[in-house]
N, C-alpha and C positions, 0 to 999 in steps of 0.2 A: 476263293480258288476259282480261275476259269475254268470254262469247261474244255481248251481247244489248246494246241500246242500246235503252233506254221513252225516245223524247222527247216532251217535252210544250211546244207550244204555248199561252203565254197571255195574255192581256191582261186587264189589269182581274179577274182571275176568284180574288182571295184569299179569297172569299167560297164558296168551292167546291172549290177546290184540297188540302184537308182529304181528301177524301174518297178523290181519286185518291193519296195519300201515306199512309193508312192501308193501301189495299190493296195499294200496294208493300211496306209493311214485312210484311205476314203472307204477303209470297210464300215458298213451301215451297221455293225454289231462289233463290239469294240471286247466281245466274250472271248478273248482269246491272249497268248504270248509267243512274241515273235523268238525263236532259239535260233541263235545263227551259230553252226559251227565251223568257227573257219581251218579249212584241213593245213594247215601250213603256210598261210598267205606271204608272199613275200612284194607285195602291193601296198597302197594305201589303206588296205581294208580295216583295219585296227581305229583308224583316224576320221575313217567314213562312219562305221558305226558309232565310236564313240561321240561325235557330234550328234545324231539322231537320238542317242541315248537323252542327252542334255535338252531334247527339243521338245522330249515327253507327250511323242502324241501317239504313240502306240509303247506300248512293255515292251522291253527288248531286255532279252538274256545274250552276254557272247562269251566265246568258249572259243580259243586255240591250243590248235595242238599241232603237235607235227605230223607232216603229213603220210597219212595211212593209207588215200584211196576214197573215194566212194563209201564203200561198205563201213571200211573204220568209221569215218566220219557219221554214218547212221548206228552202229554201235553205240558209239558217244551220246548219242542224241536219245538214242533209249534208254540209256542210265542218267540220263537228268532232267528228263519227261517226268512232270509234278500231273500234269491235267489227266483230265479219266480218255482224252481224244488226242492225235496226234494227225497229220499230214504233212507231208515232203514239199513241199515247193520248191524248185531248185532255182539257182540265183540265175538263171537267165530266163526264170518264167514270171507270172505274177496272177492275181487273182481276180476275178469279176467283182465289183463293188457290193454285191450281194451273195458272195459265195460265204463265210464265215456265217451269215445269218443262216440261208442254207441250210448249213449245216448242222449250225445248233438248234434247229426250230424240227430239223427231221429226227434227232438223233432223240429229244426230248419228248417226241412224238413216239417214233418207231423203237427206240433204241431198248434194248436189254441183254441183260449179260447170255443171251444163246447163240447170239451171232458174235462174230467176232471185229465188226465195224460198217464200214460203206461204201460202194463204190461209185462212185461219178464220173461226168466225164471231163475227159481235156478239149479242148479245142483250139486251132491257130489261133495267131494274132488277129485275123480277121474274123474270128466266133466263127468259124467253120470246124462240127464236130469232127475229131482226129477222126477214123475209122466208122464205124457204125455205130450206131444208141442202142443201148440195152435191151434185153428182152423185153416182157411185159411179165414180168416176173416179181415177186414181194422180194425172194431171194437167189443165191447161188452160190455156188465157188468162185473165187477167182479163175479155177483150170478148168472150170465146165466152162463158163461163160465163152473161153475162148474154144475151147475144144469137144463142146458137145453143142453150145449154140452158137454157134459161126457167128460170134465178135470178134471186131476186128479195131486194131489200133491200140495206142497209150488209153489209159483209161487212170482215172485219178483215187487214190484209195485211203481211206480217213479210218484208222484203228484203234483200238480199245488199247491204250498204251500197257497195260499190265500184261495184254498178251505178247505185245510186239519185244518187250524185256526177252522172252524165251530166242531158243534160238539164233544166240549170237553168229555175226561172219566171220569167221576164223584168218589170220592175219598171216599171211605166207611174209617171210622173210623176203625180199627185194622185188615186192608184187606191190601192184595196188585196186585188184579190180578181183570182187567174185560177185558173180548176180546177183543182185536184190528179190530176184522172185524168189530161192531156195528158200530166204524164211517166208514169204506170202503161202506157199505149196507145202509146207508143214503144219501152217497154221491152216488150213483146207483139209486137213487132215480131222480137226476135232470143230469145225465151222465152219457155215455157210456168211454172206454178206449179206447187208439189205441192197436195193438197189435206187438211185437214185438219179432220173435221166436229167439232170441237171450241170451244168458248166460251172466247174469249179474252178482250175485251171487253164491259162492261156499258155501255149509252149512256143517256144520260141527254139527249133535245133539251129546252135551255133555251129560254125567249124571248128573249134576248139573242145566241143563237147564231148563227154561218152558214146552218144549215140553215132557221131560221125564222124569216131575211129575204132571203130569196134573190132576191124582186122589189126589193127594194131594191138589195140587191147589180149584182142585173142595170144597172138605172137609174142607178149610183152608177159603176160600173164599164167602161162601154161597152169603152174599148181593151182590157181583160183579155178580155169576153165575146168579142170580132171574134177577138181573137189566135185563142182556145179552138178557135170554130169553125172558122176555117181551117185548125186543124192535125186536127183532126177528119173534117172533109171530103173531108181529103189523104189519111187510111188505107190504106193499102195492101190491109188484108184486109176493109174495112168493104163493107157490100153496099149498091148502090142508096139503097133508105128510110132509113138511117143518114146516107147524104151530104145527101141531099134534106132530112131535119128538121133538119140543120146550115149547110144554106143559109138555110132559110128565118130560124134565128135569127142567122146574119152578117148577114143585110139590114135586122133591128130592131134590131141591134146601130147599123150601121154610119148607120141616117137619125137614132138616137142621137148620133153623132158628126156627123152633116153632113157625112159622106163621100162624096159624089157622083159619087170616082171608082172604089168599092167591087168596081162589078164586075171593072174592070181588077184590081184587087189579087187573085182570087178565085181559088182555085189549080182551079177548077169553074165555068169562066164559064158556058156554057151550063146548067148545074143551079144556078147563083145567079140567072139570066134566069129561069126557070120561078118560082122561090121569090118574084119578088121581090113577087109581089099576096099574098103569104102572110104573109111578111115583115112589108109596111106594117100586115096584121089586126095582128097580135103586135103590133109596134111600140105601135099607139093604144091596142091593152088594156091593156100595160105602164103607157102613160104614163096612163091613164087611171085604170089601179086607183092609181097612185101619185096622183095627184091627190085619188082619195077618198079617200085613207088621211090 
């Protein structure tokens, strides 16, 4: 059994997927299986991979479905996770030729079942760290990290797969988008990370990507967005101004939907009642810039 699981989310992306499947095979530690799910592809992608299959220089699992979204597609991905490890590389990023050893050298090192995995970092194409490098810290949260020690940027995260099974994305009918951090921020709930200032991933944001249509997303997606922030709001260790800017975008979520009875649903009525003249600003910019767009 390896110990590591690269799953890769993709849709439409045979046009790029090249890149992240080179940088697998020059991995200097070969301890790992590459899972590709592809969300629906209606490209070459079925023909891409099966060829690399046949070339046998890295393991490859593939797996289509139709397409769910983002989140589906990482649902999927945690119900066929065999390895004790797991990380996302998405098809338009790829790996430093020594990230997989990395990883399996710290985790065999540091690793134990009290944390709940690892955190690394991203950086461009050109190994320039996304945002800032980690504290000097053994551990953390994910939501400390960004909001008790001012980190900043993508950061890359390698999980204990038995945990990441919990907390499934729930699947809105004619949606395809809810956060991926609601399950990271659940699982902060009963775990800290180790941390690890090292370059895992290289990211590459396309224009085709999530990242850079996220007002889209928002406008396309309302019941993922509502789901997001109410479970956000709910945190147990989030302080004040975290609940509060997650009210305020459940109530442009929710005049989104024409949910009128939003506040009843709000697991923070009284901090969705303050939000809600904030809320309505959001709301109109949202539907506003999508109108000029």
């Amino acid at each position: 059994m390896k110990l590591l699981t690269v799953f890769t989310p993709t849709f439409n992306r045979a046009y790029c997927l090249e890149k992240c499947y080179q940088s697998l095979v020059r991995q200097t530690s070969k301890d790992f299986v590459w899972l590709i799910i592809d969300d629906g592809s209606t490209d070459h992608t079925k023909d891409l991979v099966e060829n690399w299959i046949r070339e046998k220089k890295v393991e490859i699992h593939y797996h289509w479905q139709k397409n769910q979204g983002m989140h589906g597609a990482h649902n999927t991905a945690y119900e066929l996770i065999q390895t004790e490890l797991n990380v996302c590389i998405d098809s338009d990023d790829f790996m430093p030729d020594d990230a997989v050893e990395k990883i399996v050298t710290f985790w065999r090192q540091h690793g134990n079942e009290h944390v709940s995995g690892i955190i690394g970092l991203d950086a461009d194409t050109n190994q320039q760290v996304i945002g800032t490098k980690l504290p000097n810290l053994k551990s953390s949260t994910l939501f400390d990290l960004y909001y008790k020690h001012g980190v900043t940027g993508d950061k890359k995260l390698v999980y204990r797969s038995e945990l990441t099974r919990a907390y499934p994305y729930p699947i809105f009918e004619n949606e395809k988008y809810v956060g991926l951090a609601y399950k990271y921020y659940k699982l902060d709930e009963m775990y800290e990370m180790l941390l690890m200032n090292e370059v895992l991933c290289c990211v590459e944001y396309l224009p085709d990507g999530s990242s850079m249509n996220m007002f889209n997303q928002y406008r396309r997606n309302p019941q993922g967005f509502s789901f997001y922030r109410k479970e956000l709001m709910n945190l147990p260790y989030s302080n004040l101004k975290f609940k509060f800017r997650q009210a305020i975008h459940y109530v442009s979520s929710s005049f989104m939907l024409k949910d009128w009875k939003f506040l009843w649903k709000s697991p923070k009525r009284l901090l969705t009642l303050m939000a809600i003249p904030f809320g309505i600003l959001l709301f109109v910019y949202i539907s506003s810039s999508s109108r000029n767009a």
